[in-house]
N, C-alpha and C positions, 0 to 999 in steps of 0.2 A: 264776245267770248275772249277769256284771256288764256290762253290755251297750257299756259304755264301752272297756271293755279289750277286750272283742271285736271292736269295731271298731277300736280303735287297732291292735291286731294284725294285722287283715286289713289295713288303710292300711299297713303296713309292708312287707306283703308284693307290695302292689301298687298301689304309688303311681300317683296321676292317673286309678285309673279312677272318674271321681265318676259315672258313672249307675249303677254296678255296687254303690258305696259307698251309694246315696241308697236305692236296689231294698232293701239289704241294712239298712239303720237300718231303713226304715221296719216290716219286718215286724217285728226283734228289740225294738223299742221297743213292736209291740204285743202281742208274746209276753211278753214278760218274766215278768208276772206269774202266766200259767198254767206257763210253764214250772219255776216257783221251786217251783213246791206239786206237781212230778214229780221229787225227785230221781235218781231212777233215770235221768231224762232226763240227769244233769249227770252221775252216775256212766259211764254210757257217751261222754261228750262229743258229745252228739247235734249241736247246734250248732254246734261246731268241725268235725265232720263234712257239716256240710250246707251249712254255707258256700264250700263248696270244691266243685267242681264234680270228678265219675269222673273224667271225662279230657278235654282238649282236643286237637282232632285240627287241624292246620295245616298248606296245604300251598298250592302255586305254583298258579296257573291259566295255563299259554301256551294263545296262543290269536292267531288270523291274520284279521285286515281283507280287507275284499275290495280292496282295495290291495293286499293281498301282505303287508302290514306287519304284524313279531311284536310282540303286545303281552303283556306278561304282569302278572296282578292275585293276590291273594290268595283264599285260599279257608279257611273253618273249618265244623267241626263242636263245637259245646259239650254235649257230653251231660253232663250235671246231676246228675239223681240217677234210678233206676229202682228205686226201692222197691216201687213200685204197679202197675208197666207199665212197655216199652215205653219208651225213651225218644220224646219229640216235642214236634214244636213245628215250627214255618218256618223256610224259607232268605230270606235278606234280600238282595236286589241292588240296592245303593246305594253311592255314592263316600262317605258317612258311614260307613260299618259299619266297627266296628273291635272290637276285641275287650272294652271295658269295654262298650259296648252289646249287644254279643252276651251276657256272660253276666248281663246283666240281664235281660234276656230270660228265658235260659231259667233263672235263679235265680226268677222270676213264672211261668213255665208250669209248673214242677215245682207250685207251691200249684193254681195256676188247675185243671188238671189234676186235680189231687186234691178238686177242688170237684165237677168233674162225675158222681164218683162211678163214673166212669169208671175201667177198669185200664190208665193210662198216664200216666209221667214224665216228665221236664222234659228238653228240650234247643231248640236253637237253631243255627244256621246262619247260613252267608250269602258272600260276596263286597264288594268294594270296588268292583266292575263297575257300570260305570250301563247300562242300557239306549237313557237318554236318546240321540238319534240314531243308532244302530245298525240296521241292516237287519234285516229276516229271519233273513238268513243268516249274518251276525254275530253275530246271539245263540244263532241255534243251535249255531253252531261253539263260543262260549263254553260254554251248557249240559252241549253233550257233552265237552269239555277238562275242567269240573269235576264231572259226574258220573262221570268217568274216572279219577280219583280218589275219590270219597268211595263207592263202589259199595262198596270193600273192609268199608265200618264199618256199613252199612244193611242191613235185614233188616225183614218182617213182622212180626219178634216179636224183633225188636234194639234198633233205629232206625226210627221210619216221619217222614222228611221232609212241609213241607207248604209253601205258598207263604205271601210276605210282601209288604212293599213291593218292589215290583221283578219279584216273580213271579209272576204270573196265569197264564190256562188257559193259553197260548203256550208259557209256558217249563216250565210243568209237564209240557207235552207232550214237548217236546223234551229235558226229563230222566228222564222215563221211559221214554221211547222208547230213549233210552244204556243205562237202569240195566236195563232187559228184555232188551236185544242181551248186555251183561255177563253178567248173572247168569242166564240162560238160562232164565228161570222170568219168567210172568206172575203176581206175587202184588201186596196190597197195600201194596207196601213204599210208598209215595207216595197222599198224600190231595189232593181236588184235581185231581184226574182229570175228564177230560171224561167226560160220559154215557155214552158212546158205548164208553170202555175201559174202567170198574168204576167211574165218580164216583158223589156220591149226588145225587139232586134236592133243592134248593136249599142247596148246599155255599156259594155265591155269595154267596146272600144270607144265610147262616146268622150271621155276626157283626151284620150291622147288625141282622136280626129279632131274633137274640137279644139283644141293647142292650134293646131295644125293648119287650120283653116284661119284661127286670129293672125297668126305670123302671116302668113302669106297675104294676110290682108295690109299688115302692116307693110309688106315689101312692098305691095304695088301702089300702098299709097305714099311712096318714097322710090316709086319709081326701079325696084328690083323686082326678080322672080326668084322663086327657089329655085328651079330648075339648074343642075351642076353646083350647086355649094353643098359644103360640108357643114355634115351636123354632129356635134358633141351632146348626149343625152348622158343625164346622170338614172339610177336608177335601174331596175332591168325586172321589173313588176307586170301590173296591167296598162298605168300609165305612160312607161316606158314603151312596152309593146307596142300600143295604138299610136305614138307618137311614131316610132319607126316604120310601122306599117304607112304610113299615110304619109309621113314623110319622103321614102322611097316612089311609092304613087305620082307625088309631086314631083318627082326628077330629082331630088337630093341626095344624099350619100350620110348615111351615121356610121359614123366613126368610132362610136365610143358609150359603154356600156358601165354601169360602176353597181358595189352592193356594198355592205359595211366593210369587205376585207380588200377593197380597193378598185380598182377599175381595168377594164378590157377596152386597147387597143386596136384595131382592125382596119389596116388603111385601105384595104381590098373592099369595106363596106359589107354591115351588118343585114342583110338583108337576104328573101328566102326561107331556105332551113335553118337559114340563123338565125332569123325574128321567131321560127316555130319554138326553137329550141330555147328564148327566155322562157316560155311558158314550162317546159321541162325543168329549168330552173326554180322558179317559182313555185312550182308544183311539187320540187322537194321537200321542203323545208327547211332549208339548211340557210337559207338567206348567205348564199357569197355566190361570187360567180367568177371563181378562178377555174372552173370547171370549163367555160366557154375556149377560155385556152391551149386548155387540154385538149380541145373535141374539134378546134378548129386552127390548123397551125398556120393560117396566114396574119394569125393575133398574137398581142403579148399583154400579159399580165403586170401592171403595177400595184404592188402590195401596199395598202396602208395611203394609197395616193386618191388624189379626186381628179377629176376629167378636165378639169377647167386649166389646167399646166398646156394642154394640146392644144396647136392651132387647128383652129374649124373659123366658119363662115356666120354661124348659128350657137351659140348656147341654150339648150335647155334644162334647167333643173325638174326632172322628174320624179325625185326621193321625198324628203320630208324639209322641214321647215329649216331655216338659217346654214342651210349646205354649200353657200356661195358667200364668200365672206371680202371684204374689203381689199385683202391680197392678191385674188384671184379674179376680184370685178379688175385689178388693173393689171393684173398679167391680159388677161382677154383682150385690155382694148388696146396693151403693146402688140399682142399676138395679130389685130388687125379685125377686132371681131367686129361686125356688121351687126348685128340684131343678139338681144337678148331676151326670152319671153321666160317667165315663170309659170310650168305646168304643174309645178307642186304649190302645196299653200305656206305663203310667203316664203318662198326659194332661198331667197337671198337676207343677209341679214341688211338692218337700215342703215349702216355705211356703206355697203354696196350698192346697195339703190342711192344713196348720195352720192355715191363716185359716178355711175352709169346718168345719172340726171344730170348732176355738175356738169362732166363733158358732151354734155347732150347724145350722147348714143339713145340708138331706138331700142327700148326697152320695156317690159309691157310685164302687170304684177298680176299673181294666180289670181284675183279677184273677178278679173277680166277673162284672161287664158283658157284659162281649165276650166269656165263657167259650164261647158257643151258638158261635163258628167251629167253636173244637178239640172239642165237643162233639160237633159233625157230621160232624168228621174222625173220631173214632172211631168213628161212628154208620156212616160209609164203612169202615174198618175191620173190620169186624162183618160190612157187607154184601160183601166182597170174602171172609171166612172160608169165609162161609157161600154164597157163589156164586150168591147171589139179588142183588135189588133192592126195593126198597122203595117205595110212592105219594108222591106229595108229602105227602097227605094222615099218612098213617104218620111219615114224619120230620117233621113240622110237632108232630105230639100230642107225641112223642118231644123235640123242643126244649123245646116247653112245659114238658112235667113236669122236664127238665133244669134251666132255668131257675125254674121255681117251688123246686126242692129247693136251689138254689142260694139264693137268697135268704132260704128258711126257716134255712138256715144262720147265715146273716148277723145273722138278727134275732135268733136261737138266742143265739150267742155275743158279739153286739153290742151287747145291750142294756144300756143306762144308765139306770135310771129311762122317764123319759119318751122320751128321746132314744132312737137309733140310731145305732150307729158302726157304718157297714158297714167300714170300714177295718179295726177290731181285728177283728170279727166275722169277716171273707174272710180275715186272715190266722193266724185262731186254728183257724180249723174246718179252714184245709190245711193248718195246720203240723201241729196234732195227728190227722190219719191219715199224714201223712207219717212221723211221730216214733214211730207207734207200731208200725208197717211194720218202720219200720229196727231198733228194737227186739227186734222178734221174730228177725230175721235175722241175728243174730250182727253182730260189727266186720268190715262186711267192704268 
């Protein structure tokens, strides 16, 4: 494979989508070399094949304000690749979503996916819909306008949708609540369900615990613990939350909270009724969180700033993709920072992750990280087949061993000497079951 021509190729075919194009270097530059020493990988054009996603599904979303007034927004489906399962992965409702960031996405859940060792493949979703000020009843009228459409492509053992930015219990509800009246069957075609209709206990907090549990796997296998270091989180969502919660658990301290209108301080430690009260946050709608400053005066407010300026012990990007950029990978490792894990999907941008590799810091990319969401989403999956439920206790052991096999991976295929590249590492261990899947199954 010449990995250069690969991508010049695909830049041809689809100019401007640079997250789609960055998702997609970054794994083939770490492939490259195991894939050279499989030709039979390059006799079948394994790679030409997997860069392309089965099919893109595109369609109108109309949909009526409590005004009266028609509005109409976009709606996709990116299913990826289903070699191993099931395509999945979330739906995204944001005024960002567009189609190079959708199939970055689900181009990283198809590997992420195949880390959990889980049988399920890569797709992605979403809307150009904001939630931002909308009623109730305007998002539900949205939800049902575009599960009124995508019901046609989803299935149990098709498609199983899950929530993203933009869609928490609320609108889960109110898409399955559509997708159940359509297709006249209660299965689990949708992860992310409240308790209440087939979800699983702790689906919620299952990203940020699972963050939580890789780093600390990382520290011990470098010889730290969490315990007494400082953690900088960006974000202040659900991902954020269950990172602080589990964080603090662990003996750490968050320091630091951010939303689009900049970031919250707190050297006294996030933690308590301050972790209850991101959910208050969140639960406005208002997307900032200068609010936390107001409500808690051992904090301060930096307007228009990002978290990664503060010394911590820990980095973790919690928010959305390319929030961690090349300046701020090297203010960190001035500032002295020990450990960077991405619990968002791809955190950082790919000069970032070259600086943090370059100098060898221990660093670990969402593929890997944040795998414990969709981990639990198949773990829901499972329990919705099988028409039981599970203890908290049960899917907590279950994360772990997820996560610890996750990272055995990493070090499996990562290692350099004394170093760890969990980079190559999470992208070698899911491109090679992905590759070897499609293999077996003829061109098809």
């Amino acid at each position: 494979m010449k990995t250069e021509q690969v991508l010049a190729s695909l830049e041809a075919k689809h100019p401007g989508e640079k997250e789609y194009m960055q998702a997609v270097k970054e794994v083939l530059i770490s492939i490259e070399d195991v894939y050279n020493e499989h030709p039979e990988f390059e006799k079948a054009k394994i790679i030409e094949r997997l860069v392309e996603p089965d099919r893109i599904i595109t369609f109108r979303v109309p949909w009526v304000d409590d005004g009266g007034e028609i509005h109409v927004n976009l709606g996709y489906r990116v299913q990826f690749n289903n070699a191993i399962g099931p395509y999945k992965g979330g739906l995204r409702f944001h005024a960002s979503v567009n189609l190079s960031i959708l199939k970055f996405l689900a181009f990283e859940q198809t590997f992420k996916n195949a880390l959990t060792t889980l049988p399920m493949g890569g797709g992605k979703g979403g809307s150009d819909f904001s939630i931002r000020g909308r009623s109730d009843a305007e998002i539900m009228r949205f939800c049902q306008a575009f599960m009124l459409e995508l019901w046609h492509h989803i299935g149990p053992d098709t498609d199983v949708p899950a929530g993203d930015i933009g869609v928490g219990g609320r609108e889960i509800g109110y898409l399955y609540g559509m997708y159940k009246k359509l297709a006249r069957e209660n299965t689990g075609t949708i992860t992310g369900k409240g308790l209440e209709y087939g979800g699983s206990i702790l689906r919620p907090e299952a990203t940020g615990f699972g963050g939580l549990y890789f780093v600390n796997r990382m520290l011990h296998e470098h010889g730290m613990e969490m315990k007494g270091m400082t953690v900088a989180l960006s974000g202040f969502g659900n991902v954020a939350w269950g990172a602080a919660v589990k964080a603090t658990e662990l003996g750490a301290k968050v320091i630091t909270i951010s939303g689009p209108d900049g970031y919250v301080y707190d050297p006294n430690g996030i933690c308590g009724d301050k972790i209850d009260y991101m959910l208050e946050l969140r639960a406005s709608g208002e997307d900032i969180v200068a609010p936390y400053a107001d409500r808690f005066g051992s904090s301060e407010f930096f307007p228009g700033k990002r978290p990664w300026e503060r010394k911590a012990d820990i980095a973790l990007p919690c928010a959305t993709q390319n929030e961690l950029d090349a300046s701020d990978a090297n203010v960190l490792i001035e500032n002295g920072i020990k450990c960077v894990a991405e619990i968002s999907n791809m955190g950082c941008t790919a000069e970032a992750v070259d600086t943090f590799v370059h100098n060898k810091m221990l660093f670990a990319p969402g593929k890997a990280v944040n795998a414990g969401g969709v981990a639990t989403s198949g773990l829901e999956m499972t329990q919705n087949a099988m028409h039981l439920s599970w203890t908290p206790d049960e899917v907590d052991q279950k994360l772990h061993r997820i996560m610890r096999d996750i990272h055995n991976q990493c070090v499996e295929h990562g290692r350099e000497g004394d170093y760890v590249n969990y980079v190559k590492g999470a992208n070698i261990a899911g491109f090679m079951k992905v590759a070897k899947a499609m293999m077996v199954q003829g061109v098809v």
